[in-house]
C-alpha positions as CSV (number, residue, x, y, z in Angstrom):
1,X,10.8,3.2,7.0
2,X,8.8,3.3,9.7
3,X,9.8,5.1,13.0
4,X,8.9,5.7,16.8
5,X,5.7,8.1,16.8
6,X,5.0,8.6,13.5
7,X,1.5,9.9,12.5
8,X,1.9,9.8,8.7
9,X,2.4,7.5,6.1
10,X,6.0,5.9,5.2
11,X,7.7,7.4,2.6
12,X,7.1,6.4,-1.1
13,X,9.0,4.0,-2.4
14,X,7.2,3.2,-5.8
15,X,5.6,5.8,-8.3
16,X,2.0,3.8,-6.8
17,X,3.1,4.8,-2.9
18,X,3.5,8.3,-4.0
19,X,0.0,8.2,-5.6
20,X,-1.5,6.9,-2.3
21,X,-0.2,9.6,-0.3
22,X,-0.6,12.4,-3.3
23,X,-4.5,11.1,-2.3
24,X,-4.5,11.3,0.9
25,X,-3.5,15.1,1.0
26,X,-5.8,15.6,-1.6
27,X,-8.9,14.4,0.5
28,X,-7.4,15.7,3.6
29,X,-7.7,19.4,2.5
30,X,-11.7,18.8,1.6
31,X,-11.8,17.1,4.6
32,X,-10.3,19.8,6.5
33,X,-12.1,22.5,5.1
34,X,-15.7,20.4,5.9
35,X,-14.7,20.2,9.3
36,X,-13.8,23.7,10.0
37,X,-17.2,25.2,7.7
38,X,-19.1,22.6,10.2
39,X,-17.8,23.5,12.7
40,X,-18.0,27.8,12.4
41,X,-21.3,27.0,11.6
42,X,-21.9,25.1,14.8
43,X,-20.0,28.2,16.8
44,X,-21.9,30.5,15.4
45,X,-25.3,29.1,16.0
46,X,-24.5,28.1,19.3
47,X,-23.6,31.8,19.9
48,X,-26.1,33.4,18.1
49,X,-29.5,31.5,18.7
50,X,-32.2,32.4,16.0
51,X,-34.7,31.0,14.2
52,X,-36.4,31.8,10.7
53,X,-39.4,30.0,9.7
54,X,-38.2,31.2,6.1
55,X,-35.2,30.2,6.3
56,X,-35.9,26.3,7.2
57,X,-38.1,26.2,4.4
58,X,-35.7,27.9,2.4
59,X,-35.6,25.6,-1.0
60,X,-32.4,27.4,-2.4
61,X,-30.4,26.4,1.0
62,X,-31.6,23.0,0.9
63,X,-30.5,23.0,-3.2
64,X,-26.9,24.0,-1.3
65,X,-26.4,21.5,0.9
66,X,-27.8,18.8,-1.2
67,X,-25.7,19.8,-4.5
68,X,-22.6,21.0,-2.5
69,X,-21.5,17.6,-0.9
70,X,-21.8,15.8,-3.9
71,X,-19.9,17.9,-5.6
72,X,-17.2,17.2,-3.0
73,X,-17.6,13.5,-3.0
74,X,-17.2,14.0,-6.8
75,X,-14.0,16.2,-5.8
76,X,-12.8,13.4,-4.3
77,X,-14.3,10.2,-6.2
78,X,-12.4,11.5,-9.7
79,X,-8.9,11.0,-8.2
80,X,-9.4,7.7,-6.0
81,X,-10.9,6.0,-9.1
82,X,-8.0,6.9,-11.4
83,X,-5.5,5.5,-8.5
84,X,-7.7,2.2,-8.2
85,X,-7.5,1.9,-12.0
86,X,-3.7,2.7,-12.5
87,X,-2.8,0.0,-9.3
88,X,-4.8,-2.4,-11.3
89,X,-3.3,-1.9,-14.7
90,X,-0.2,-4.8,-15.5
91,X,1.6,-2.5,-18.7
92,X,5.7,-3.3,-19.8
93,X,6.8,-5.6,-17.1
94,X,10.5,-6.2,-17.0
95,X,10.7,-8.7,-14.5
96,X,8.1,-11.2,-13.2
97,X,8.5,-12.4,-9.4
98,X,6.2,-15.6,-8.0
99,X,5.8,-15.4,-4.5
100,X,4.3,-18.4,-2.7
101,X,3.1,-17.8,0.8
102,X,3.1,-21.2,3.5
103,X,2.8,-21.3,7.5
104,X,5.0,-19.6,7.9
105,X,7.2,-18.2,5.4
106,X,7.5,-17.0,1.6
107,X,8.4,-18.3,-1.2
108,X,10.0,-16.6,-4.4
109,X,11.0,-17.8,-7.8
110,X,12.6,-15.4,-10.7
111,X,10.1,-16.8,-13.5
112,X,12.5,-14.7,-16.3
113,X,15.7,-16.6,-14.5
114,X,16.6,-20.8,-14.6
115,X,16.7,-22.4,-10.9
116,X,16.4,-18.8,-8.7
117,X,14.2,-19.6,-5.9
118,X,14.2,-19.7,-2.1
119,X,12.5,-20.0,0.8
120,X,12.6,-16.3,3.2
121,X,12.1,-16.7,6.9
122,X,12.0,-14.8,9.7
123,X,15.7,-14.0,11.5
124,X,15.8,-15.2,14.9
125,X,16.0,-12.4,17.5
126,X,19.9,-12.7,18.2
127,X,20.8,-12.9,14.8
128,X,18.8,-9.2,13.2
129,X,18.9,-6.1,13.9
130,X,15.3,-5.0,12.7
131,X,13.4,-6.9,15.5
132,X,10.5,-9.8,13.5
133,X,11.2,-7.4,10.4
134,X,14.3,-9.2,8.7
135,X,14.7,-12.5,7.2
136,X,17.6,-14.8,5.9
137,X,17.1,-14.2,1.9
138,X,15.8,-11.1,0.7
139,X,14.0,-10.2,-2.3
140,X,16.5,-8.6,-4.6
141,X,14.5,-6.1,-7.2
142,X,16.2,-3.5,-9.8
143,X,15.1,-0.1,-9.1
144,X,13.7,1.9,-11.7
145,X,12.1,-1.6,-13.6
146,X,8.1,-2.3,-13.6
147,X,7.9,-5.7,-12.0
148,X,4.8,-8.1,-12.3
149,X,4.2,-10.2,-8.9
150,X,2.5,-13.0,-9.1
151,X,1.1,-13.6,-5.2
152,X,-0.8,-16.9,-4.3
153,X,-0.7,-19.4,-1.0
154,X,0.5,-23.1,-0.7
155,X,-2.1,-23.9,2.0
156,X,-4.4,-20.9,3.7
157,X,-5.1,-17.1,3.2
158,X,-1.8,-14.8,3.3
159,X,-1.9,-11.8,2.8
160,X,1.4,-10.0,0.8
161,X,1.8,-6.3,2.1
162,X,4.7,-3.5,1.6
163,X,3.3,0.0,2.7
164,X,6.1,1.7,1.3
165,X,5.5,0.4,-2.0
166,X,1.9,0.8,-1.9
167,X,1.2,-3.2,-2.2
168,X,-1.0,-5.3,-0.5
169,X,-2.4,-8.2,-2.4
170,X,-4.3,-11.9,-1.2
171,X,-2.3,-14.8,-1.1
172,X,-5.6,-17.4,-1.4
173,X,-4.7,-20.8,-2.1
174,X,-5.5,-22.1,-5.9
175,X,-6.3,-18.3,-7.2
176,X,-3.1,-16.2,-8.8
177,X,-3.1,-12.4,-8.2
178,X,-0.9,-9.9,-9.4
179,X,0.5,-6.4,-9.0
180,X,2.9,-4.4,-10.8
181,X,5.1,-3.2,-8.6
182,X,8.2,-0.4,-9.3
183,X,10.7,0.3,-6.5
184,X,11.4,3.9,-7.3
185,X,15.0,3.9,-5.1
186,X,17.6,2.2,-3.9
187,X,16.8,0.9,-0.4
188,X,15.5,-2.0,2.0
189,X,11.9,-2.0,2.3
190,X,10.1,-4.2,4.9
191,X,6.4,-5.5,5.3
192,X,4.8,-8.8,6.5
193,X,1.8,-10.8,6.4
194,X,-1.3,-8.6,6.9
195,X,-4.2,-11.6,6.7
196,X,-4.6,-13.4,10.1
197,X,-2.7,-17.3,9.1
198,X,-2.1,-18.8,12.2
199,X,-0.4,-19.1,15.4
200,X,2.5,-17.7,13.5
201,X,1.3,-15.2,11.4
202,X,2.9,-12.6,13.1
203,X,6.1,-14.0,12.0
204,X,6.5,-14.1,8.6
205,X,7.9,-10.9,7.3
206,X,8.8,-9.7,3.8
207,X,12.1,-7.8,3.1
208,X,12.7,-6.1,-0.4
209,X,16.1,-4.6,-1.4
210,X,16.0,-2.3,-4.2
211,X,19.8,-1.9,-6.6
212,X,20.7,-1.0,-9.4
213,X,20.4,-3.3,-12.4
214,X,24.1,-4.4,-12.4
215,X,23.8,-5.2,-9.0
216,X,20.6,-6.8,-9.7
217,X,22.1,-9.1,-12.1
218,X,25.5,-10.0,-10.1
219,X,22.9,-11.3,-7.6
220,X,21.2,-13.3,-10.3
221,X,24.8,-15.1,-11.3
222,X,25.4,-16.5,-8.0
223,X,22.5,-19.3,-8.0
């Protein structure tokens, strides 16, 4: 969940999510320890003003700052592939969720379930309490099952995004895409539309609501 001033990332709420932000630390600490060699270096010089023809010739420096950034980039490249791989990788689904996006709303259908579909708008102001976040029917997930989302578009681009689950997938009109998505906890986790749509687009959130299996199945028995 999101909150007032908040610099980082949501928390995770899928094994992916967790993944991203595992990454981001990873790559923040080479970043951070470029930045500050850079900048010493910088501080130094600045301070200390000299100058070595032998040095700027120097062919083993050069060898140094030609081999020693790609070795970071490397650093960093290894675990960003493996993350792009694993988010792309469809393995043991449970559960398989279609979600349809129109100007301007969703739409969902239970592929595994007979006759569970709806239509999830936007709440009107007066009757939410998470202001253009909510919506009248939620996506109802088990926690703790891989689920395969099937993501297109009735009419223009869409755009399906949950930062907490670590999702964000085209909705293009007449292609399919898909994403295996796990909700690691029980919880209510919100996102919207992130591809410009229309005069609405800013309207048309997406609410998922992670329980437990029982739960998830009650739910099921009352379409």
């Amino acid at each position: 969940m999101v909150t007032w001033g908040m610099l980082f990332m949501q928390d995770a709420g899928s094994p992916l999510m967790k993944g991203v932000i595992d990454f981001h630390d990873h790559a923040m600490v080479v970043l951070v320890l470029v930045i500050s060699v850079v900048l010493y270096m910088l501080i130094y010089m600045s301070c200390n003003y000299c100058f070595d023809n032998y040095i700027s010739e120097h062919q083993g420096i050069e060898t140094v700052w030609t081999v020693g950034p790609a070795l970071l980039l490397v650093f960093i490249a290894i675990p960003s592939l493996k993350l792009l791989y694993v988010s792309d990788e469809i393995y043991n689904a449970g559960l398989t969720l279609k979600s349809v996006g129109h100007q301007w709303y969703w739409s969902y259908e239970y592929s595994d379930f007979i006759d569970v579909d709806f239509d999830s708008f936007m709440l009107p102001d007066e009757e939410q309490i998470f202001r253009l976040l909510d919506v009248d029917n939620r996506v109802v997930l088990p926690w703790g099952v891989s689920v395969r989302v099937l993501i297109t578009a009735g009419d223009v681009l869409h755009s399906w995004t949950v930062p907490s689950m670590g999702v964000k997938v085209d909705a293009i009109p007449g292609r399919v895409n898909q994403v295996l998505l796990c909700v690691g906890r029980p919880g209510v986790y919100f996102g919207q539309c992130s591809e410009i749509c229309g005069a609405n687009h800013s309207f048309m959130p997406i609410v998922l609501e992670g329980v437990s299996l029982n739960s998830f199945i009650d739910w099921v028995s009352t379409f």
